[in-house]
N, C-alpha and C positions, 0 to 999 in steps of 0.2 A: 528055589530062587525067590528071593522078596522082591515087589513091585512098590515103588517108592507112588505114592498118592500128590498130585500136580496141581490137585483144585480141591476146595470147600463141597462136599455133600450138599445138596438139597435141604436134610433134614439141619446139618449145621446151620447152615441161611438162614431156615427157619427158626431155630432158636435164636438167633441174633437177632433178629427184627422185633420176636417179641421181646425179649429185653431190654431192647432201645425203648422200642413202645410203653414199658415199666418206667425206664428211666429217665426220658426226656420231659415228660410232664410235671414229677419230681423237680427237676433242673429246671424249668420255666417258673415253677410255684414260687424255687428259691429266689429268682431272678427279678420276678414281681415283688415280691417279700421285700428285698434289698431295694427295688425303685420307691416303691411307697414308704421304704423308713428314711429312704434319705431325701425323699420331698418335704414330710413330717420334719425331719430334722431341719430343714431348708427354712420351713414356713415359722417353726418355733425362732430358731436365731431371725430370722427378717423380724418377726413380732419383738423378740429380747430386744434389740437393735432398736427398733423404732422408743423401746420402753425406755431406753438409755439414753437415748434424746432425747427426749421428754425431759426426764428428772435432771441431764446438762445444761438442759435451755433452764427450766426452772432454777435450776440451782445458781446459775449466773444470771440470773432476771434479777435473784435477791441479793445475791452479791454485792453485784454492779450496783444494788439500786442508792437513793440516799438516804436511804432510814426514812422513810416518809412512806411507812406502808397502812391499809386498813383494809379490814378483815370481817367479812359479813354473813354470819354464820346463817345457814337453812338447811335444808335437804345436805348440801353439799355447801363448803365452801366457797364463796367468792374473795380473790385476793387481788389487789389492785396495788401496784407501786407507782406513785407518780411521777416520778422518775426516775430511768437509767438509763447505765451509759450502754449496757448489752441492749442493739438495737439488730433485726432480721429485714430491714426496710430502706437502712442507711438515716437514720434519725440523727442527729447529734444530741439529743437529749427525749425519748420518749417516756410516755406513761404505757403503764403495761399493765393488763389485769389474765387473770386465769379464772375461767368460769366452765361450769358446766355446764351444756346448754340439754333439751329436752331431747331434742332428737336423738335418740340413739344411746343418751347418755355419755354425749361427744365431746371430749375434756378441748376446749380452746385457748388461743391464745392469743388476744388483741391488743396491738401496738397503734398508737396514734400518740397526739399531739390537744392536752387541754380538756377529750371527752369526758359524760357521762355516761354513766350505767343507769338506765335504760340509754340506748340511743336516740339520739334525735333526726331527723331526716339529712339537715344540713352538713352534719360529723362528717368525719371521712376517715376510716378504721382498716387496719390491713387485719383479716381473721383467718389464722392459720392452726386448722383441726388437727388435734395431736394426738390422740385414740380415742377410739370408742369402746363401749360397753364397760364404761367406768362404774363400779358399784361405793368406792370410797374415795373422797379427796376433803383433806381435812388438814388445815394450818393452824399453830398455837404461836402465840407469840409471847415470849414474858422475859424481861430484861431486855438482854440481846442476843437473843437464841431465838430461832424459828424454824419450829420442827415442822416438818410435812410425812402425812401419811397418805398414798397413793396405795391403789387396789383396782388390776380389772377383772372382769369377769372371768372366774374359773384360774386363775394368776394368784401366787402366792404377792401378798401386801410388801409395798415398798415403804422405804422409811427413811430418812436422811434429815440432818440437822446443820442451819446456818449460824456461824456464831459471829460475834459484830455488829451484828445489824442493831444502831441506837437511834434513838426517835432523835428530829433536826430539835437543835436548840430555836424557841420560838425568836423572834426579831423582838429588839428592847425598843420600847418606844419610848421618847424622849417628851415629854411636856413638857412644850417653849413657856419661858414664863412671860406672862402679860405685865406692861409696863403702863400705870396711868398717867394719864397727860393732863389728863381734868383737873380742876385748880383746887384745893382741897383747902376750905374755911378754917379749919382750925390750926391750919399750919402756921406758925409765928412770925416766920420769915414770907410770909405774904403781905405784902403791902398792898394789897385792896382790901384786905380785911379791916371792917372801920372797927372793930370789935379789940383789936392786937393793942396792948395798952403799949406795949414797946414801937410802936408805928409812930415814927415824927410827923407822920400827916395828920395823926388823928389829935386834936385838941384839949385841951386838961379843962376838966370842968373847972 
């Protein structure tokens, strides 16, 4: 007569625990593995993301602006429009300039009303940091095309081109004409002139 078996052996137990003990550290490795790629992946898109506002905002800084831009090449770029209608402040018409500042190599972006570059104490500027560890920022301008090349650190370089944008036609200035009033000697038709032979005041030798 066979005796049907009701329960797991001992030594079966034991081989199951050590297998788990194999396999579960395996399955945690993978688990980590998958957390950290999809933080990585998180932190790149937040980074893409932020990079894409950048070159949005810029790209409708120059848009929007009135063709009244200048451009002041060093290290990096300085670009200034003296006005547009793209305003982050509620402007109805600001100046906008994009500079790189020292710290950090921190690409900004300052809106106001009439400043210069340098600031002066009594300015009043909204400055909104739009990435840091910028290694490239560079604007050309010719006709009405304005290319921009953007690059940050360890990031493949960006690149985009505005077309339209034409310098303002300068204001005509008009030269009033001046009109003399002053009584002019040699005019014929002046009768104070005792010299005018046509003058009945003046006497026939």
């Amino acid at each position: 007569m066979i005796s049907k078996r009701s329960a797991f052996t001992l030594i079966e137990v034991l081989i199951s625990i050590v297998l788990l003990g194999i396999i579960l550290p395996a399955l945690y490795s993978s688990v980590d593995m998958l957390r950290d790629s999809n933080a990585h992946l998180l932190t790149y898109l937040e980074k893409s993301k932020k990079i894409t506002q950048a070159t949005d905002m810029l790209y409708m800084d120059i848009a929007s602006s009135d063709g009244n831009l200048s451009l002041k090449k060093d290290e990096f770029t300085r670009l200034c429009m003296e006005e547009t209608q793209n305003t982050l402040h509620g402007l109805t018409a600001a100046k906008v300039c994009w500079v790189v500042l020292k710290k950090n190599n921190t690409l900004a972006r300052v809106e106001g009303v009439g400043y210069r570059l340098p600031l002066r104490s009594e300015e009043r500027v909204e400055v909104d940091p739009v990435m840091q560890g910028v290694e490239l920022f560079d604007v050309y301008w010719e006709k009405d095309k304005v290319l921009v090349l953007l690059q940050q650190k360890g990031k493949e370089a960006i690149s985009f081109m505005v077309q339209g944008i034409t310098k303002p036609n300068p204001p005509t200035r008009t030269n009033p004409r001046r009109t003399n009033t002053s009584s002019n000697p040699t005019n014929p038709t002046n009768p104070t002139n005792p010299t005018n032979p046509t003058n009945p005041t003046n006497p026939k030798p």
